[in-house]
C-alpha positions in Angstrom: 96.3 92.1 117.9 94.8 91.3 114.7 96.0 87.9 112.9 93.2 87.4 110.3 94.4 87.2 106.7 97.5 89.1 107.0 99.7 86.7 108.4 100.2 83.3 110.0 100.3 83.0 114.2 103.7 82.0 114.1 105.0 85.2 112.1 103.0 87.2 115.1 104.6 85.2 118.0 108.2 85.3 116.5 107.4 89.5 116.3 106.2 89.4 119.9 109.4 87.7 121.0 111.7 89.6 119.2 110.4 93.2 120.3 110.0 92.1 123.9 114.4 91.0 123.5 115.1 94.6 122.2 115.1 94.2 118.5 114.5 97.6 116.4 111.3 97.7 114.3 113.3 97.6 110.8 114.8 94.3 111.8 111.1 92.7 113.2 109.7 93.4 109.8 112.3 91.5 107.6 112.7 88.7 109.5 108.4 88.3 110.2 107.0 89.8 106.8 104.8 92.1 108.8 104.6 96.1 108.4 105.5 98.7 109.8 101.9 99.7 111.2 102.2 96.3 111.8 104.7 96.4 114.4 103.8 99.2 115.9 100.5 97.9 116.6 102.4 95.1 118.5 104.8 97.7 120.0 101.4 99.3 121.3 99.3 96.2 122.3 102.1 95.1 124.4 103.2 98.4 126.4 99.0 98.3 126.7 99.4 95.1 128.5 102.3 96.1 130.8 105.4 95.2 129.5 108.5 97.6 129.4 109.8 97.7 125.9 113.5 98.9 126.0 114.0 98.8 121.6 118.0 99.4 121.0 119.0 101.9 118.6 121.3 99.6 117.1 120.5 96.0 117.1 122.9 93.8 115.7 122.0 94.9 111.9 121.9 92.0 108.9 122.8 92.1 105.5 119.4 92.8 104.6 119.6 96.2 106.5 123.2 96.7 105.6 123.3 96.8 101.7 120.7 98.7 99.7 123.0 99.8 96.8 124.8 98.1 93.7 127.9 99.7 95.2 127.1 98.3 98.3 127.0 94.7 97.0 129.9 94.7 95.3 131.6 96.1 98.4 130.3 93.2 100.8 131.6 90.7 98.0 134.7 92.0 98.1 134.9 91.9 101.5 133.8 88.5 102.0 135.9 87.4 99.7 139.3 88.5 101.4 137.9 87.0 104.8 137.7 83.6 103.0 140.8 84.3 101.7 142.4 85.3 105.1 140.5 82.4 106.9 140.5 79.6 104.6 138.2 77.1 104.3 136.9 77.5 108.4 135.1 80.9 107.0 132.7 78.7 105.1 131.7 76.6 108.2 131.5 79.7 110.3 129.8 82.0 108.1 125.8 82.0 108.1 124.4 84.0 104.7 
């Protein structure tokens, strides 16, 4: 695994962890700033090593996976605005974005 200049230890770690629990490539990249050849270097290195990597084909996705489009935007408003509406004020206690 190479860690020079492109990234920080932790970033790598935090990638390690997360593909070793199962999380898809797209969603290891946005939440450690690494590549994709990145990844799949990591992917690699560790099946090298020994470990069994069983990736889901669909992890829990995010909002940064989810909308890519204007349209899309103004569609997830919406929708979280009639949650809060529905919910109240407990939706902005329960609600991480």
């Amino acid at each position: 695994m190479n860690i020079g200049s492109s990234g920080t230890l932790g970033r790598w770690v935090t990638a390690r962890h997360m593909a070793l629990a199962g999380y898809i490539t797209k969603i290891i990249m946005i939440e450690t700033g690494l590549t994709y050849k990145q990844v799949r270097r990591l992917y690699q290195d560790l099946e090298r090593d020994g470990y069994t990597l069983e990736r889901k084909s669909r992890t829990f996705r995010g909002g940064a996976t989810l909308i890519h489009s204007h349209t899309s935007k103004i569609q997830a408003s919406l929708l979280m605005q009639l949650y809060f509406n529905i919910g109240g004020e407990a939706v902005l206690r329960s609600v991480n974005i």
